[in-house]
C-alpha beads as a LAMMPS data file, in Angstrom:
LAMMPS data file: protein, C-alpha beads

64 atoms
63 bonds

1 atom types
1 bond types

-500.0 500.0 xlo xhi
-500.0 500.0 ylo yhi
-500.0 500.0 zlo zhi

Masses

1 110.0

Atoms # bond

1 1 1 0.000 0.000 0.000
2 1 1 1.518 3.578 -1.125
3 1 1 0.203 6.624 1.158
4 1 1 2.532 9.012 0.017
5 1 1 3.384 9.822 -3.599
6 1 1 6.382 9.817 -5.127
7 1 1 6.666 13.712 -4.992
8 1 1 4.341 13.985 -2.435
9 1 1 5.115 15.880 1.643
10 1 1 5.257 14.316 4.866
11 1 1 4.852 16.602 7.953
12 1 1 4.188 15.432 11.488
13 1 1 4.449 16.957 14.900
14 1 1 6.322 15.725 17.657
15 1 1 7.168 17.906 20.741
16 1 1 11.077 17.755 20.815
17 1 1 12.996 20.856 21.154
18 1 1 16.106 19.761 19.710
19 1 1 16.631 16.305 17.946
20 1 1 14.293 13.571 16.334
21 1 1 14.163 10.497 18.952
22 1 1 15.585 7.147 17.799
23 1 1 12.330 5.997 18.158
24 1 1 10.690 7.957 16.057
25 1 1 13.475 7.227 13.355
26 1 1 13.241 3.633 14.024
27 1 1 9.773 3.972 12.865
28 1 1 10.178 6.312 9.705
29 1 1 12.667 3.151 8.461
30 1 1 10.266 0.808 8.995
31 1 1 7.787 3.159 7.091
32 1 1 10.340 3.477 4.084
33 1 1 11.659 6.356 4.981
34 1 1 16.043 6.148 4.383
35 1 1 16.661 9.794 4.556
36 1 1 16.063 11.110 8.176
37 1 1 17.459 14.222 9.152
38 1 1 16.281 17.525 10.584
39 1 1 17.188 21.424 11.476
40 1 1 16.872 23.109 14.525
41 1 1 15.238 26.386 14.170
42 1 1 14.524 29.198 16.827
43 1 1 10.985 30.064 17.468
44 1 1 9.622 32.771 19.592
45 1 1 6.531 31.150 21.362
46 1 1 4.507 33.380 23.350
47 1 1 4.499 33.416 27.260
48 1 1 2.933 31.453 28.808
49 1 1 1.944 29.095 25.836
50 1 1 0.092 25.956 26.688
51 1 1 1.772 24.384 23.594
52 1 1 5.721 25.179 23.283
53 1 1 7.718 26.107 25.975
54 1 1 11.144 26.043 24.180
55 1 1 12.883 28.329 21.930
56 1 1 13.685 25.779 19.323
57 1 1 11.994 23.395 17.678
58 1 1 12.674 20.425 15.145
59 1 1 12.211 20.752 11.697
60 1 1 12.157 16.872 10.369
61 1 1 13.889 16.933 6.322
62 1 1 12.428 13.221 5.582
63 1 1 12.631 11.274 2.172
64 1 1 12.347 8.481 0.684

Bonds

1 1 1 2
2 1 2 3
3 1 3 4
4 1 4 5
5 1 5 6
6 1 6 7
7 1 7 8
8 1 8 9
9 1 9 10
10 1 10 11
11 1 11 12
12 1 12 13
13 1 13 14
14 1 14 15
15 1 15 16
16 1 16 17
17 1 17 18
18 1 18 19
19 1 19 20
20 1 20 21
21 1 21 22
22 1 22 23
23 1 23 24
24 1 24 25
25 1 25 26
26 1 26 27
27 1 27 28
28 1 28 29
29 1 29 30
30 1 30 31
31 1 31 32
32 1 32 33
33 1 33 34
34 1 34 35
35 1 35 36
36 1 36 37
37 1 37 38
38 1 38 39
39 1 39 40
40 1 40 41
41 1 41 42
42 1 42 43
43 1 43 44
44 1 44 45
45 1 45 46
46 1 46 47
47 1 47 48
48 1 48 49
49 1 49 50
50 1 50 51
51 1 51 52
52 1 52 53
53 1 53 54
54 1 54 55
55 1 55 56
56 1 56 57
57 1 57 58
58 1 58 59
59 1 59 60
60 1 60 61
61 1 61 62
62 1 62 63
63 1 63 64
């Protein structure tokens, strides 16, 4: 079964502040995924936010 085209985007949401867990890449493998990697970018949340308390987040870069 194909979800994701060829060309096609895969976003997700995970609340780490600074790297992608193993687990999480353990997964994307086993989902097809062979190019994991991510950027760490600076946000600016507002205080207090009930959602993000950091002042980075992860930005996953994943491809198949």
């Amino acid at each position: 079964m194909i979800l994701l085209k060829k060309s096609g985007t895969f976003t997700y949401f995970s609340r780490v502040a600074t790297e992608i867990p193993e687990t999480h890449q353990k997964l994307l493998r086993e989902a097809g995924f062979s190019q994991i990697d991510f950027e760490v970018v600076d946000v600016n949340p507002p205080v207090p936010s009930q959602y993000w308390e950091y002042k980075t987040i992860v930005a996953p870069i994943i491809k198949k």
